[in-house]
VMD Tcl script that draws the C-alpha trace (Angstrom):
set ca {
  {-0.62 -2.06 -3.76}
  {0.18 1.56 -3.82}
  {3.62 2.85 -5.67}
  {5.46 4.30 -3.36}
  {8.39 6.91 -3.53}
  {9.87 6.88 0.49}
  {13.11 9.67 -1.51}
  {16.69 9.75 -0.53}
  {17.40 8.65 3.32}
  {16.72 12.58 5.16}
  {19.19 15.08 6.56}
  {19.76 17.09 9.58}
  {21.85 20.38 9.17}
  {22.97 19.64 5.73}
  {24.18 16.24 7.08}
  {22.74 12.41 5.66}
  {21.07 10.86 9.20}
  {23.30 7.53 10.13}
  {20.64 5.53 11.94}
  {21.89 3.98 14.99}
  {19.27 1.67 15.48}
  {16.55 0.70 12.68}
  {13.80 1.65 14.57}
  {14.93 5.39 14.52}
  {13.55 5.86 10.74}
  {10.02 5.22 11.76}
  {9.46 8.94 12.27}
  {10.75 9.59 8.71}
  {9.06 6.79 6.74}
  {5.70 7.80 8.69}
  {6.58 11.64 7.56}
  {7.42 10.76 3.91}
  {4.67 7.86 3.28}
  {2.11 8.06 6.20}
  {0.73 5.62 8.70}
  {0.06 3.11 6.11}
  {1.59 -0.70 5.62}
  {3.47 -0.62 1.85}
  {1.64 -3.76 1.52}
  {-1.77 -4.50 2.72}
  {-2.53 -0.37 3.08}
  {-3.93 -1.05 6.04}
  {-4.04 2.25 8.29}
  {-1.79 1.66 11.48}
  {-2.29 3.77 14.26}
  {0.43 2.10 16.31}
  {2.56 -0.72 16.39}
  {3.50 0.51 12.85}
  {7.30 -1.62 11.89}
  {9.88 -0.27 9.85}
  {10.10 -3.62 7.64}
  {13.19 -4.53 6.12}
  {12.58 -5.38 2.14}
  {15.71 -7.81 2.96}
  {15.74 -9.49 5.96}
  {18.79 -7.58 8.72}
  {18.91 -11.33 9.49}
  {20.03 -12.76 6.13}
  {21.83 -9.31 5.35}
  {23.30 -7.66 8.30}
  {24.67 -4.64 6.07}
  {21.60 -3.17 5.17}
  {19.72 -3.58 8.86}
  {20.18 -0.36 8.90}
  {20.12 1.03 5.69}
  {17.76 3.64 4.37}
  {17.39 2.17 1.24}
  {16.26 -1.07 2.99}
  {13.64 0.40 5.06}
  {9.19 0.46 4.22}
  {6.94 0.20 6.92}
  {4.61 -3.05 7.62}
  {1.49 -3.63 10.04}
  {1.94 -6.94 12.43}
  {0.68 -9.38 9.69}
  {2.63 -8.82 6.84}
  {5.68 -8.31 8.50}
  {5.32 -11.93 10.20}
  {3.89 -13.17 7.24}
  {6.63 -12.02 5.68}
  {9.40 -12.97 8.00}
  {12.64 -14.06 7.01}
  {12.01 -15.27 3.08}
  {14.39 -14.15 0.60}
  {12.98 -11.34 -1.67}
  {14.83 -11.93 -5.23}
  {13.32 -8.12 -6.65}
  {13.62 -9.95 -10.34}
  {11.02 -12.33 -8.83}
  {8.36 -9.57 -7.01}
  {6.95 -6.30 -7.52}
  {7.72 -4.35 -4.89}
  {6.39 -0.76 -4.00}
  {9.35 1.35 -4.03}
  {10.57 0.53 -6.79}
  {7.65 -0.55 -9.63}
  {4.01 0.65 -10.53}
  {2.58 -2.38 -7.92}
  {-1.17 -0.70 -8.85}
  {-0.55 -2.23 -12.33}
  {-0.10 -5.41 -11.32}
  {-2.85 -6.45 -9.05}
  {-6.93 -6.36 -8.87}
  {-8.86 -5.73 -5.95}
  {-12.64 -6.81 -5.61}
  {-15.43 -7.38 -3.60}
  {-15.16 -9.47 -0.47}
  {-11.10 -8.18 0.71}
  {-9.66 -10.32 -2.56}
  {-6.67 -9.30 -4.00}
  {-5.84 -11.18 -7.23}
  {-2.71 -10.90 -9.66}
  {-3.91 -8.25 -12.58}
  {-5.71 -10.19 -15.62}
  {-3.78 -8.29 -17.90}
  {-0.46 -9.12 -16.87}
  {1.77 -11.33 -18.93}
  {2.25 -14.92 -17.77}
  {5.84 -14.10 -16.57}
  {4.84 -10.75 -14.19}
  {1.57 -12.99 -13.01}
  {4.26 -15.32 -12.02}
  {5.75 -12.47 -10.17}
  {2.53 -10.91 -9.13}
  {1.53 -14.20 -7.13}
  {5.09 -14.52 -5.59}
  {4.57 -10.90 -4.27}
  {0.75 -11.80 -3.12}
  {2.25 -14.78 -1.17}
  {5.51 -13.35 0.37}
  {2.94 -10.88 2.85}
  {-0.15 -13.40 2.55}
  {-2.81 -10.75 0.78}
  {-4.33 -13.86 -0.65}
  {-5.30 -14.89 3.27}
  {-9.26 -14.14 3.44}
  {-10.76 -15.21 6.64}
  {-14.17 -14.89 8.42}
  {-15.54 -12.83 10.51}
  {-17.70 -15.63 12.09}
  {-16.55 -15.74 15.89}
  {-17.07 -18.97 16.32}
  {-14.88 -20.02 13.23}
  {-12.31 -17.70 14.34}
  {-12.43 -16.27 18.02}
  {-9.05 -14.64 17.93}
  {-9.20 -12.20 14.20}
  {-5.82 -12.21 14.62}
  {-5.44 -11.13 11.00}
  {-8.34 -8.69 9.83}
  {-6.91 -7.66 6.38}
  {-8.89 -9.40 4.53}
  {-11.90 -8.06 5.98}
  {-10.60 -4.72 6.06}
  {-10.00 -4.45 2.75}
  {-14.06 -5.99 2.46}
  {-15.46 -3.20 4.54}
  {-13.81 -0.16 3.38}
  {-14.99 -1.42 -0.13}
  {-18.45 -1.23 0.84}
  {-17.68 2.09 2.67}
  {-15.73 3.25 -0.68}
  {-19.36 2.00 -2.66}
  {-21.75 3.81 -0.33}
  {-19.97 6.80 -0.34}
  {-19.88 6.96 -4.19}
  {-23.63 6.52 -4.72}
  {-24.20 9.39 -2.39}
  {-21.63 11.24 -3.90}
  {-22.22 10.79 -7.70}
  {-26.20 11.69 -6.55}
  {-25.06 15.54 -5.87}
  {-25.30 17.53 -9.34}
  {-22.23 18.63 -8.16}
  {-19.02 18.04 -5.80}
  {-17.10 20.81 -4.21}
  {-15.83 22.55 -0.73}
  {-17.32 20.82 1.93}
  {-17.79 17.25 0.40}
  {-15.12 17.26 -1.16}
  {-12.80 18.16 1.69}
  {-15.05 15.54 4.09}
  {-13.91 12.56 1.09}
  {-10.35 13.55 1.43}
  {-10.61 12.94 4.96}
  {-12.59 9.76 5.45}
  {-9.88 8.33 2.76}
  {-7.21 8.97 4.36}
  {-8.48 7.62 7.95}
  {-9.41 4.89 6.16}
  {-6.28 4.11 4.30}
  {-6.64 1.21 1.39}
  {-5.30 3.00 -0.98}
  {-6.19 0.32 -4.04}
  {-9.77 -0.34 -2.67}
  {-10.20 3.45 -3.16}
  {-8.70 3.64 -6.54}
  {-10.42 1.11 -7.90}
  {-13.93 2.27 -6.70}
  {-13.53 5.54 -8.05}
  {-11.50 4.37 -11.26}
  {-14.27 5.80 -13.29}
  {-14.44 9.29 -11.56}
  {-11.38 11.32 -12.62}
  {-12.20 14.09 -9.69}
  {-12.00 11.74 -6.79}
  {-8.85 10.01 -8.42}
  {-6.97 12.84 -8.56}
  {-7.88 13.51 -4.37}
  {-7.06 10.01 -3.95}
  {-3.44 9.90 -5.45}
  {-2.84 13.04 -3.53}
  {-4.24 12.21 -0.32}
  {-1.74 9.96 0.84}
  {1.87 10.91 1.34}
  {4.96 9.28 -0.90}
  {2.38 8.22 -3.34}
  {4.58 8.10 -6.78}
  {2.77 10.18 -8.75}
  {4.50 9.66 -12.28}
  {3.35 5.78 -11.78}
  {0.16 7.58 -13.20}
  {-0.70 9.53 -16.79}
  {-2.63 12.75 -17.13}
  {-5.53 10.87 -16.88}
  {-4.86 8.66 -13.54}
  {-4.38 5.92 -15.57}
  {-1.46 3.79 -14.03}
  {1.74 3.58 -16.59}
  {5.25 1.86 -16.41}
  {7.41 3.12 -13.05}
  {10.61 4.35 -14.71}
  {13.19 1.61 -14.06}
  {10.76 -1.08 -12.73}
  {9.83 -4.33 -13.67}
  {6.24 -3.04 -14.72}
}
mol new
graphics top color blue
foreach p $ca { graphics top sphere $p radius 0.5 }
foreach p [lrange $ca 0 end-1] q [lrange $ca 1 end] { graphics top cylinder $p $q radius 0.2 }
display resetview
């Protein structure tokens, strides 16, 4: 799950913006973090919600709060729904270093990271299960006509994209201009931030295009070396 840094609610003119309705910071969120879920990744073309990290139902003063606001596709945002989101019991993407804390493999499965403690795995599953990235379904038709959930697979194919494109890549003797430039693209229309990352976790050149390809990315959640490190003030 990608760290994310969405910065202080905008201004017009000098002047904070007072969002009338919710669904007026879309344009901003999309601006400062792109058209990508802050859970699953997912690219969303449309349909794209400004999620509340705190339900407007169970808190009605922060429905339209800046501070309150990411941006969810369809399934983690009903998946999500109206739980309560204790942030001493999650990691959450504005505020921790949420690539630290999970793994992502073959086959769309995200897992809490083997390396955590058994307190922040504790907190690492709670997070997996509040949007449902532990659902992995089938793409067998008959099994499941409607796909109303595709996540999981996804996060399955743009791993095997993220694979192909490394063995042609790492076959050049070297990568520059062109290539390069046709990478940044193809990762950022395919969004999946962690599948990315942790394809290329070996390759410091392509890291480095990664973390800047997408927008709001919190780039001191990383070292000098694109290793991920402790989010200043988060829980990990």
């Amino acid at each position: 799950m990608r760290p994310i840094n969405r910065g202080s609610c905008p201004e017009i003119d000098g002047n904070t913006v007072e969002f009338k309705s919710y669904q007026d910071a879309r344009g901003y969120l999309i601006e400062r973090l792109g058209p990508y879920c802050s859970y699953c990744e997912r690219r969303v073309v449309s349909s794209l919600a400004v999620e509340h990290i705190h339900h407007k139902d169970l808190h009605k003063h922060l429905e339209t709060e800046w501070e309150n606001f990411l941006l969810a596709c369809t399934n983690c945002n009903s998946t999500k729904g109206i739980k309560l989101v204790p942030e001493d019991e999650h990691f959450l993407p504005h505020k921790d270093n949420t690539y630290r804390s999970f793994v992502y493999k073959c086959g769309g499965i995200v897992e809490p990271s083997p390396d955590l403690s058994e307190p922040d795995r504790v907190k690492a599953t709670n997070t997996i299960n509040l949007v449902g990235l532990n659902k992995i379904v089938t793409d067998d038709l008959k099994r499941n006509p409607q796909m109303a959930d595709r996540r999981s697979l996804e996060r399955r194919e743009k791993w095997e994209l993220a694979n192909m494109l490394k063995s042609q890549l790492l076959s050049r003797a070297k990568v520059e201009g062109t290539a390069l430039e046709m990478f940044k693209r193809l990762v950022e229309e395919s969004g999946m931030f962690s599948v990315w990352m942790t394809v290329f976790k070996e390759h410091k050149l392509f890291l480095k295009e990664i973390l800047e390809v997408f927008p709001g990315t919190d780039l001191l959640c990383f070292d000098e070396e694109y290793t991920p490190i402790k989010r200043k003030n988060g829980l990990i």
